[in-house]
NUTI-148715 format. One line per 8 residues: number of its first residue (from 0); their letters; for each residue x, y, z of C-alpha. Coordinates in nm, 3 decimals. Last residue first. Layout:
<rs>
NUM) A) X Y Z; ... $
</rs>
This chain:
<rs>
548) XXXXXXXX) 0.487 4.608 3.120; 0.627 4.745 2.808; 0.500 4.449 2.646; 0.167 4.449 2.791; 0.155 4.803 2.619; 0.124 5.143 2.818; -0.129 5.327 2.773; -0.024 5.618 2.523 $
540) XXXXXXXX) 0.076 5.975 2.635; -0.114 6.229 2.716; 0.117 6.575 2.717; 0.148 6.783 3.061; -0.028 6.710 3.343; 0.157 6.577 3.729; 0.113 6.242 3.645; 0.072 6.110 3.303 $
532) XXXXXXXX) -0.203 6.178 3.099; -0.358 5.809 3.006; -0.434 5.721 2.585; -0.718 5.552 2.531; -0.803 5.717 2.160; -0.502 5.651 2.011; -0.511 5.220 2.151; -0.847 5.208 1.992 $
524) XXXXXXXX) -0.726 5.422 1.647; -0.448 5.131 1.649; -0.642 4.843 1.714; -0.920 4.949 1.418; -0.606 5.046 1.151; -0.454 4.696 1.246; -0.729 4.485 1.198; -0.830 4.677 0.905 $
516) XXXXXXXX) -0.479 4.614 0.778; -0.514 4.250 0.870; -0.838 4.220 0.667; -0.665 4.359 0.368; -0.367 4.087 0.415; -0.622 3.788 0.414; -0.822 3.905 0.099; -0.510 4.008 -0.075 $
508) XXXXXXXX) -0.278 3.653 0.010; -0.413 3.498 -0.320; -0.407 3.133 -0.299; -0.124 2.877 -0.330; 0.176 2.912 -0.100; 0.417 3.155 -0.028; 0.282 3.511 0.114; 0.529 3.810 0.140 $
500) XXXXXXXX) 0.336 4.077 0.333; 0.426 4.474 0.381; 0.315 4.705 0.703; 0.420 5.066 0.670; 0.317 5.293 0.980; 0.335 5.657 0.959; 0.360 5.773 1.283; 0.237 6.148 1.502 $
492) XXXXXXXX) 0.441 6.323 1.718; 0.414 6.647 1.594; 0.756 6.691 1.512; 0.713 6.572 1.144; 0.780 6.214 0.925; 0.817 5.975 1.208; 0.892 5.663 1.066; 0.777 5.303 1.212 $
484) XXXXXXXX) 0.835 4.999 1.025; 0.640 4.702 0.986; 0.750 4.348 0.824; 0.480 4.031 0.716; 0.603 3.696 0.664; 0.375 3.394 0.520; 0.472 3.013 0.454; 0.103 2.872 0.401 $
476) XXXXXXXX) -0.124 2.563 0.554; -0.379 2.409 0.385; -0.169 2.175 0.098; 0.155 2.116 0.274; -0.015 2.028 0.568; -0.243 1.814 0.416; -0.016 1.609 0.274; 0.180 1.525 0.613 $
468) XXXXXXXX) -0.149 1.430 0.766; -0.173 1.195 0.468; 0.160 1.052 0.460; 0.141 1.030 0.874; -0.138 0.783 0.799; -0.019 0.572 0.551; 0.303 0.576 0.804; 0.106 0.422 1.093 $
460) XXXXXXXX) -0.050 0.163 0.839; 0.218 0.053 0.693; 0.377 -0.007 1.055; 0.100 -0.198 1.117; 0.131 -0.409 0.854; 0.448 -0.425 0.849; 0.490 -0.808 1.055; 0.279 -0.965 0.777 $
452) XXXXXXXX) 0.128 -1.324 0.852; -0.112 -1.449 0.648; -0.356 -1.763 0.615; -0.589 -1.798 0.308; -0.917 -1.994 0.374; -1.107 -2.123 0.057; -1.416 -2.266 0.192; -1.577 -2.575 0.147 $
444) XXXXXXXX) -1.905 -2.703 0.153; -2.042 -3.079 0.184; -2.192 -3.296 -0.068; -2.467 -3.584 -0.055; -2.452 -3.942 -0.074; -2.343 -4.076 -0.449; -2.313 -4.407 -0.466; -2.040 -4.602 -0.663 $
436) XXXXXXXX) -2.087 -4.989 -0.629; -1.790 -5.179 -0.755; -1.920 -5.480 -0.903; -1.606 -5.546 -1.161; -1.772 -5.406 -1.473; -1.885 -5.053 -1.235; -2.227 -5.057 -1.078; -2.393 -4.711 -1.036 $
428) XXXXXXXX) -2.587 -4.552 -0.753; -2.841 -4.321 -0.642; -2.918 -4.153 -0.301; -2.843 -3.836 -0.370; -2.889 -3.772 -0.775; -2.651 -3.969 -1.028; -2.553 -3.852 -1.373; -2.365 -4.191 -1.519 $
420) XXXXXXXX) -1.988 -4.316 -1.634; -1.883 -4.633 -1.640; -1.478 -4.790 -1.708; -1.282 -4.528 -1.855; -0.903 -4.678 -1.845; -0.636 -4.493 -1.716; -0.291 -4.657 -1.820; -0.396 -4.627 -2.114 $
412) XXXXXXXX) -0.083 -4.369 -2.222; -0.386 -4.088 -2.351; -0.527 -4.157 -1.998; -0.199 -4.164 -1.782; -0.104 -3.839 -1.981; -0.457 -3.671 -1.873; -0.346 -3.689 -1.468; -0.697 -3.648 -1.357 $
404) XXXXXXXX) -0.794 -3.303 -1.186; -0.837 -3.157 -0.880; -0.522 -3.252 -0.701; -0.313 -3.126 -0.956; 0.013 -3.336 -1.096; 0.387 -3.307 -0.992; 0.553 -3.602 -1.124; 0.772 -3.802 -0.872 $
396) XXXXXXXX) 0.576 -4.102 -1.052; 0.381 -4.245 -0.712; 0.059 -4.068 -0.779; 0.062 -4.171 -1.111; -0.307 -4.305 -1.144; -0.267 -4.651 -1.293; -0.579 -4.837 -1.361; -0.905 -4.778 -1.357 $
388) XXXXXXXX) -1.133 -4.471 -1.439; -1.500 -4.372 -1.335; -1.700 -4.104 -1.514; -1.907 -3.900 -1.284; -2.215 -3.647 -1.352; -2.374 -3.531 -1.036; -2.647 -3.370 -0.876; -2.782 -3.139 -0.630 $
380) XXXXXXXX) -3.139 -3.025 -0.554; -3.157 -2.701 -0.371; -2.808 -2.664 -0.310; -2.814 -2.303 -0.392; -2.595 -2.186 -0.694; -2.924 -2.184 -0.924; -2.953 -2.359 -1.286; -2.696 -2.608 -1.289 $
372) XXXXXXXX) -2.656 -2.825 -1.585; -2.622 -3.194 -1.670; -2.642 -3.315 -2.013; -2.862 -3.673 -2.103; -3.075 -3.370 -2.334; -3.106 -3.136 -2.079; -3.074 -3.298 -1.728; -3.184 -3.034 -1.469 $
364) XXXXXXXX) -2.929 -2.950 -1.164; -2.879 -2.749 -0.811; -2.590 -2.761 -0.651; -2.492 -2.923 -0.961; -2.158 -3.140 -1.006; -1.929 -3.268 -1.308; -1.748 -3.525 -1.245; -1.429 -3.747 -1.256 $
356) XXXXXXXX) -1.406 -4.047 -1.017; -1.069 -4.276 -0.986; -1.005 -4.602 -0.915; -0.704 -4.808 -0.848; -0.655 -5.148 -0.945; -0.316 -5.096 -1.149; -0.113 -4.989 -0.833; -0.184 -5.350 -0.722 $
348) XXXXXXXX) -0.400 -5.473 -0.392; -0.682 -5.253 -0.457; -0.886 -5.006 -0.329; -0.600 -4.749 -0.190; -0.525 -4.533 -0.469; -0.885 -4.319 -0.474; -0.881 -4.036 -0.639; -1.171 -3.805 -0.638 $
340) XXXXXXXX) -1.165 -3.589 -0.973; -1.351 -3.212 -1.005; -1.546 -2.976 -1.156; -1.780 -2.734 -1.049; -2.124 -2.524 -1.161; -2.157 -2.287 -0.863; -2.471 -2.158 -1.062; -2.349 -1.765 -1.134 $
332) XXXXXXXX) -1.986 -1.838 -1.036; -1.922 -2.065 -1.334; -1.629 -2.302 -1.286; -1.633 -2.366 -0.948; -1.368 -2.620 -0.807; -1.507 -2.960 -0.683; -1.310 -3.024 -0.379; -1.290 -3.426 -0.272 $
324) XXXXXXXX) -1.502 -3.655 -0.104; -1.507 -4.006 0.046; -1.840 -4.056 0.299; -1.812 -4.418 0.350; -1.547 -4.656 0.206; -1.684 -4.996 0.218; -1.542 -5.369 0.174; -1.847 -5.589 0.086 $
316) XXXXXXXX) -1.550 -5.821 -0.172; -1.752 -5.640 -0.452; -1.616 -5.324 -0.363; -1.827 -5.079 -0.221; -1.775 -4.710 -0.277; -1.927 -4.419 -0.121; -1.945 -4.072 -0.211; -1.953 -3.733 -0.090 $
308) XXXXXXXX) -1.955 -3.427 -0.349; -1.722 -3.149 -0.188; -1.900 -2.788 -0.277; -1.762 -2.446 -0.331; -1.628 -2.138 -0.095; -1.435 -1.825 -0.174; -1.174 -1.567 0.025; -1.235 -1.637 0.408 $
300) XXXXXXXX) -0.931 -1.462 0.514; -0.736 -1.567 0.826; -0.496 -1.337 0.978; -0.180 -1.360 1.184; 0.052 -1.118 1.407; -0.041 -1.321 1.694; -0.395 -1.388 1.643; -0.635 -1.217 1.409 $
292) XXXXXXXX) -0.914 -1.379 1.253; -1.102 -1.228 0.942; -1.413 -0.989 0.903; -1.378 -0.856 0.556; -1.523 -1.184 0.403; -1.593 -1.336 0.681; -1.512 -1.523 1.039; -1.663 -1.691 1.331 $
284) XXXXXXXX) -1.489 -1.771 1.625; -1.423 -2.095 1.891; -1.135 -2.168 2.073; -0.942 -2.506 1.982; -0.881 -2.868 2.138; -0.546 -2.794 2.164; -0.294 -3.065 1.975; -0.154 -2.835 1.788 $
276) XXXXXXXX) -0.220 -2.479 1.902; -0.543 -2.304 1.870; -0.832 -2.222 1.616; -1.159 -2.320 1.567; -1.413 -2.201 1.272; -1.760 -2.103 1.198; -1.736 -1.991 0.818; -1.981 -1.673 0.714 $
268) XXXXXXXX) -1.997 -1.573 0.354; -2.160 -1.281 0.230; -2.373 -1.150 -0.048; -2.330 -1.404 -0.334; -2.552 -1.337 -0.644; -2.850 -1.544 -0.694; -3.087 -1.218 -0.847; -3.290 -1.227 -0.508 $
260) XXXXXXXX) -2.956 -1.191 -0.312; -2.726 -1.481 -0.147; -2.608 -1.607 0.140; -2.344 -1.857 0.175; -2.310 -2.031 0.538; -1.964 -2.274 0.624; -1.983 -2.530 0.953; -1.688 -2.647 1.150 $
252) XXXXXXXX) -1.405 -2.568 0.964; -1.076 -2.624 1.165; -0.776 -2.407 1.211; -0.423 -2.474 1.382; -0.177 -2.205 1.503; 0.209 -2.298 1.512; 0.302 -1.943 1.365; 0.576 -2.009 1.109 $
244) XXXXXXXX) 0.924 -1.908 1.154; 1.036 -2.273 1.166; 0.957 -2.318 0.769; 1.194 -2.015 0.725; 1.113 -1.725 0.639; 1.411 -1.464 0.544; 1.370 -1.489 0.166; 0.993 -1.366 0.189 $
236) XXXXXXXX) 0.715 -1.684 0.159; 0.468 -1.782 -0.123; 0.177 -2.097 -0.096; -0.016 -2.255 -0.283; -0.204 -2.601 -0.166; -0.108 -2.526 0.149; -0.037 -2.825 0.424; 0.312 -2.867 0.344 $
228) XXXXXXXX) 0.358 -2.491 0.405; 0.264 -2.543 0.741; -0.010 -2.342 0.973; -0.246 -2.653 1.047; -0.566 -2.798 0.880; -0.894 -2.908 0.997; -1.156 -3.088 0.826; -1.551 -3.102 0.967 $
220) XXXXXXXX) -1.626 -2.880 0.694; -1.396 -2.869 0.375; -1.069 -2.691 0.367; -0.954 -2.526 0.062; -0.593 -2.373 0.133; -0.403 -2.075 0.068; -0.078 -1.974 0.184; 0.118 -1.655 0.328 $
212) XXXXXXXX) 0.412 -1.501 0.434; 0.624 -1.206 0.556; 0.967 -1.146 0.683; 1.105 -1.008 0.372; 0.769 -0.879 0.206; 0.607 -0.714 0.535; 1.023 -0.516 0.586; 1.033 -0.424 0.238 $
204) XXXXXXXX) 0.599 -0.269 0.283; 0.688 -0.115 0.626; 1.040 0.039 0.461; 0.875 0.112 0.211; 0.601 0.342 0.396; 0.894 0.482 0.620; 1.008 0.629 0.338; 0.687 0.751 0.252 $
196) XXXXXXXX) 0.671 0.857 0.604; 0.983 1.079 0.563; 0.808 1.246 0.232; 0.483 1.343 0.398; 0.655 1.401 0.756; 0.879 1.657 0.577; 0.633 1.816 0.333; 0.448 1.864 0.662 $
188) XXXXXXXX) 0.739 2.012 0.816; 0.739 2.279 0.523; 0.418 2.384 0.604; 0.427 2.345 0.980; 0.681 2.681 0.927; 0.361 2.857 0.839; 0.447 3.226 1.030; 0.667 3.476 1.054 $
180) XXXXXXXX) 0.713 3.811 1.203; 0.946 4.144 1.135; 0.960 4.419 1.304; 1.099 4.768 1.271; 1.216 5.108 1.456; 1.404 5.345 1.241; 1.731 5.522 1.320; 1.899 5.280 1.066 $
172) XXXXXXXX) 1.826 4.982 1.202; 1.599 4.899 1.546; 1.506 4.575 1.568; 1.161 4.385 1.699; 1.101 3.999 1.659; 0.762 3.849 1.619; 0.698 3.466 1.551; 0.334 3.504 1.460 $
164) XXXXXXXX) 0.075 3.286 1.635; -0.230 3.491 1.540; -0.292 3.654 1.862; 0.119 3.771 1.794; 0.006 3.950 1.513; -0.216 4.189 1.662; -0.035 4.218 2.013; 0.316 4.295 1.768 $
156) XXXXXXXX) 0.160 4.556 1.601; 0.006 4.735 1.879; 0.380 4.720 2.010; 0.442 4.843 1.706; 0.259 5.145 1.720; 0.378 5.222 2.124; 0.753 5.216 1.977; 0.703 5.484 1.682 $
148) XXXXXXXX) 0.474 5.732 1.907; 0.108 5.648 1.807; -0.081 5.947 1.622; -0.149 5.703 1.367; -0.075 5.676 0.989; -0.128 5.340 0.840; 0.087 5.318 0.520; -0.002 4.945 0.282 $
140) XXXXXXXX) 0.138 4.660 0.128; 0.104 4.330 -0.042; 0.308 4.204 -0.298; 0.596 4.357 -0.204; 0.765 4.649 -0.328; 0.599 4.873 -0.095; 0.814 4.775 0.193; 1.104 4.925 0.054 $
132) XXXXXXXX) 1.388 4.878 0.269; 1.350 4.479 0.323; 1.223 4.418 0.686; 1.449 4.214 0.895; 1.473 3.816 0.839; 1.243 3.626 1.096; 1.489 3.438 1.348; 1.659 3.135 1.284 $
124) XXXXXXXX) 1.588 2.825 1.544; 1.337 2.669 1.303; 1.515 2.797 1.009; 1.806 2.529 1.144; 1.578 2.250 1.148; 1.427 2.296 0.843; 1.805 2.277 0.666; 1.832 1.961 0.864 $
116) XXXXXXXX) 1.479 1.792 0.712; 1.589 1.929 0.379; 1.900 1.778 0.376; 1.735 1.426 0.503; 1.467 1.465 0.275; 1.635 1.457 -0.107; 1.884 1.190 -0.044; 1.627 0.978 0.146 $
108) XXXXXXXX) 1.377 1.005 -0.105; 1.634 0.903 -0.378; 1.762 0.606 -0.214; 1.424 0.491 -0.151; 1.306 0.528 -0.519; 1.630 0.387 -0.610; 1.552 0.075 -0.443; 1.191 0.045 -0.597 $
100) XXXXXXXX) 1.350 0.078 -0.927; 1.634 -0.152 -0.889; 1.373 -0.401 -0.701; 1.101 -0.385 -0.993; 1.396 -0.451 -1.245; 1.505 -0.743 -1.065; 1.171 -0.878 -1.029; 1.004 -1.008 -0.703 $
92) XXXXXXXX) 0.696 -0.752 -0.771; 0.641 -0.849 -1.111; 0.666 -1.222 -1.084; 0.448 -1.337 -1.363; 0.590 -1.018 -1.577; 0.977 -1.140 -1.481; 1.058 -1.036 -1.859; 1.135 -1.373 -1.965 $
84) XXXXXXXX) 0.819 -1.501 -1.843; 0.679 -1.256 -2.078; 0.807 -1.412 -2.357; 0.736 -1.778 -2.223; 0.372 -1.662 -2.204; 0.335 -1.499 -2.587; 0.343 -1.819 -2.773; 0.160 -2.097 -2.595 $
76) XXXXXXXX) -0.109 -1.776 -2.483; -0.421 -2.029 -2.354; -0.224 -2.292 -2.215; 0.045 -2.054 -2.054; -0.217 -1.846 -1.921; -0.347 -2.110 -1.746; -0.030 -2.247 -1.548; -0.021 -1.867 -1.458 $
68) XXXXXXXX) -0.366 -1.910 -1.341; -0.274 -2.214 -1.124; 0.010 -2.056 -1.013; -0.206 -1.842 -0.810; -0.099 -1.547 -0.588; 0.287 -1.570 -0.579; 0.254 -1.707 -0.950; 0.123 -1.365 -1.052 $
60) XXXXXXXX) -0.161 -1.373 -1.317; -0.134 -1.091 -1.553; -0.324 -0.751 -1.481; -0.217 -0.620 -1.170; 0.145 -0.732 -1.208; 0.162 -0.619 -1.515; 0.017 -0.239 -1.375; 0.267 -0.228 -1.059 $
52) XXXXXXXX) 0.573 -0.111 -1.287; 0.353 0.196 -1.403; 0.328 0.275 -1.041; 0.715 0.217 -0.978; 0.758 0.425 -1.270; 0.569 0.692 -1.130; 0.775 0.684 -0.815; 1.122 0.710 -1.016 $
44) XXXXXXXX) 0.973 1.041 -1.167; 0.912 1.232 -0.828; 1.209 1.146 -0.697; 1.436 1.219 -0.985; 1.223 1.588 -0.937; 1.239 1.582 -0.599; 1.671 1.590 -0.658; 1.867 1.298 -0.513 $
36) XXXXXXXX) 1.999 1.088 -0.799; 2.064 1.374 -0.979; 2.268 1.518 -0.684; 2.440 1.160 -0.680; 2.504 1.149 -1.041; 2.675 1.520 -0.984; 2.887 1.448 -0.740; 2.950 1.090 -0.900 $
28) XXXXXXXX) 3.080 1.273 -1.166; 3.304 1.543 -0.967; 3.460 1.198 -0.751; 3.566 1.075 -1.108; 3.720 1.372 -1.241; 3.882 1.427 -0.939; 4.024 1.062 -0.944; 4.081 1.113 -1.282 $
20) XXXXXXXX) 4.310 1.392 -1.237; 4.236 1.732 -1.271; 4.408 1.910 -1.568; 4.668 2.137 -1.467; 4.634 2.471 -1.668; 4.812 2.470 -1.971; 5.176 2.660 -1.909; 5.149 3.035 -2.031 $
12) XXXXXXXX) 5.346 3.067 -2.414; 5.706 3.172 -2.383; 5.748 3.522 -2.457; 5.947 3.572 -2.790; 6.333 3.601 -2.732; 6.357 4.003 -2.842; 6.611 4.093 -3.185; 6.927 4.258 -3.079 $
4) XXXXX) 6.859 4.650 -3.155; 6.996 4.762 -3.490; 7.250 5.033 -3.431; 7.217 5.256 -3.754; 7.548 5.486 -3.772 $
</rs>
């Protein structure tokens, strides 16, 4: 009889292993986006971009410097200037994209250093590792053999390396005396103070661009002009400056020198100045090129200079207005050729009897063919070429317009009409259809002064340098351990020494750990051959060590 076994329940299959849940899943990928975020080599990359961010703004105009030249560069590039408008490349350095970068930078740095820094910290207070078993599987090795007992040859040891600022720390393992030393822990600070200063480097240049400010201005001699945005002729300011904030410091140009070299080329520019507070009558300083005023925090740049043509108009009613001038901008730096306009709004009783004067001016000029040029950028004979206009000037539209230039829509409109037009020398004159007498007196210089105030500076400075004495710790000094063990291979009393170096750094380690082993063999033959018999006879024994002391 066949009993047929009742048939086994299959196994039920092992349950699926929980999945995580999303919040796990979520807090795992920022783990890893954050460890991204924060590794050198994120670090490393982000701060090239942010140099090849700076090259737009280095070579297109930038409307915090000059919106002139941006206006410019719109005229001459109709079709490829809004584009790049578009992509913040006239404001490079106030950009979104220039911000994202230059935050991450900063986050990144300070991810990747702060660990660091506290991991540095600990190895500071951990002692030298002991000696691996087999020293001759480092790079560097070598066996000294010395009659030494075991304890009296690493005391030798420890006197050698100690002179050069080892950290030295004895043990005894395994029946076998050993030590183990250090050295080059500045090396890793230095990569510390490198990258921490960097840090503090943005933080100097956030904290100049937040709080900071500056404007630009062309004052002629005898003028004098005060620290107030209204006053600037451009002008750019951080988010957190106010029109309050600003220094209340006043300048006036008293006198402006240009000197130049036998081929005409400008060598330096001197400007006699005061400065004080409003309403002081001013302290008196001269300034340069690269020698500006500071006050308070503040500096003032000489950055250019030009002429002012002086004129004076008569009206045929004898009314006079002496000595009027007005910037002529240079527009070849070779001759200090310049162009300009003088307005004048207040001549007549009506808006449409005002006059205006556009010219040309020489420092020093010839007459080619009725044209004026300039031939040398001394004013060794100046001249001028003006065109008068009457009529309406727009100075009372609400429309923004240059002060160095005519309004062009009033002409094309007529509301500008050309009325004379003549090259005059000092001293010379022309007659306009109504009598107006427009003489030409002279000129005066100008200088273009830009005032700025940047509260980092100093801080940028202080962290510039830490960056660099940082650098050149990590690049001249090395990480470098060296072990020694004493075994005593026979009964006659005599050591073999094994001494083993594990170098990290750049260079090859031979040269230095061969002249440390002569070192050694030379301290421990001296130390053999002093040895002091003790008292009573029987076996010498070594001197004893400072140590032992």
């Amino acid at each position: 009889m066949t009993v047929t076994a009742p048939p086994r329940e299959a196994a039920a299959p092992p349950p699926p292993p929980a999945r995580p849940s999303a919040l796990r899943r979520a807090a795992a990928f920022l783990l890893r986006q954050w460890r991204r975020l924060t590794a050198m080599r994120t670090a490393i990359v982000l701060l090239f971009l942010l140099a090849l961010a700076a090259i737009p703004g280095s070579l297109l105009p930038q409307r915090s410097l000059s919106q002139t030249n941006v206006r410019q560069y719109f005229a001459d590039h109709p079709t490829l200037a809004p584009l790049l408008d578009r992509l913040y490349l006239f404001d490079v350095f106030s950009s979104p994209w220039f911000a994202a970068v230059y935050l991450l930078l900063f986050v990144s740095l300070i991810g990747c250093v702060l660990p660091r820094a506290l991991e540095h910290a600990r190895a500071l207070r951990t002692p030298p590792p002991p000696a691996p078993r087999r020293l001759s599987r480092l790079p560097d090795s070598a066996e000294l053999a010395t009659p030494l007992p075991a304890a009296a040859a690493l005391d030798v040891v420890e006197e050698e390396l100690r002179v050069r600022r080892y950290r030295v720390v004895r043990r005894e393992r395994d029946g076998s005396a050993e030590l183990s030393a250090e050295k080059g822990l500045l090396k890793e600070a230095g990569n510390l103070v490198f990258h921490l200063a960097l840090v503090a480097l943005l933080l100097a240049l956030a904290g100049g661009k937040l709080w900071g400010y500056e404007g630009s201005i062309l004052v002629t001699e005898g003028q004098r002009f005060c620290n107030s945005f209204q006053q600037y002729d451009t002008h750019s300011a951080g988010p957190l400056v106010e029109g309050g904030d600003l220094s209340p410091v006043c300048i006036g140009l008293e006198d402006f020198r240009a000197e130049y070299e036998e081929d005409l080329t400008a060598s330096s520019f001197t400007a006699d100045i005061t400065y004080g507070g409003p309403g002081e009558e001013g302290r008196p300083t001269t300034i340069g090129v690269n020698d500006p005023l500071r006050v308070d925090g503040d500096r003032v740049y000489v950055t250019g200079h030009g002429f002012s043509p002086t004129f004076t108009v008569t009206l045929p009613d004898g009314t006079s207005f002496d000595d009027v001038s007005a910037p002529f901008l240079p527009t070849e730096q070779s001759t200090m050729a310049s162009e300009g306009a003088l307005k004048l709004p207040d001549l007549g009783a009506g808006a449409e009897d005002q006059l205006a004067l556009q010219g040309f001016f020489a420092p020093t000029g010839l007459v080619q063919g009725g044209i004026l040029t300039s031939i040398d950028p001394r004013p060794l004979a100046p001249q001028v070429a003006v065109v008068a206009y009457q009529g309406y000037l727009g100075l009372d539209s609400g429309l923004p317009q240059s002060v160095y230039s005519l309004d062009a829509s009033q002409i094309e409109r007529g509301r500008l009409t050309e009325v004379g037009s003549a090259n005059l020398s000092v001293g010379e004159s022309m007659t306009l259809p109504d009598g107006t007498a427009v003489t030409f007196t002279g000129h005066a210089e100008f200088a273009a002064v830009q005032f700025s105030h940047d509260p980092g500076q100093v801080w940028v400075l202080a962290a510039a340098i830490a960056v660099l004495a940082g650098l050149l710790g990590m690049l001249l000094l090395r990480r470098e351990r060296v072990f020694a063990r004493a075994t005593a291979p026979s009964g006659d009393g005599g050591t073999v020494l094994g001494v083993g170096v594990l170098t990290r750094g750049s260079g090859d380690g031979a040269p230095r750990f061969a002249a440390l082993a002569d070192d050694l063999r030379a301290a421990l033959a001296a130390r053999a051959t002093t040895r002091v018999p003790p008292p009573g006879g029987g076996a010498p024994h070594p001197e004893a060590s400072p140590r032992d002391r």
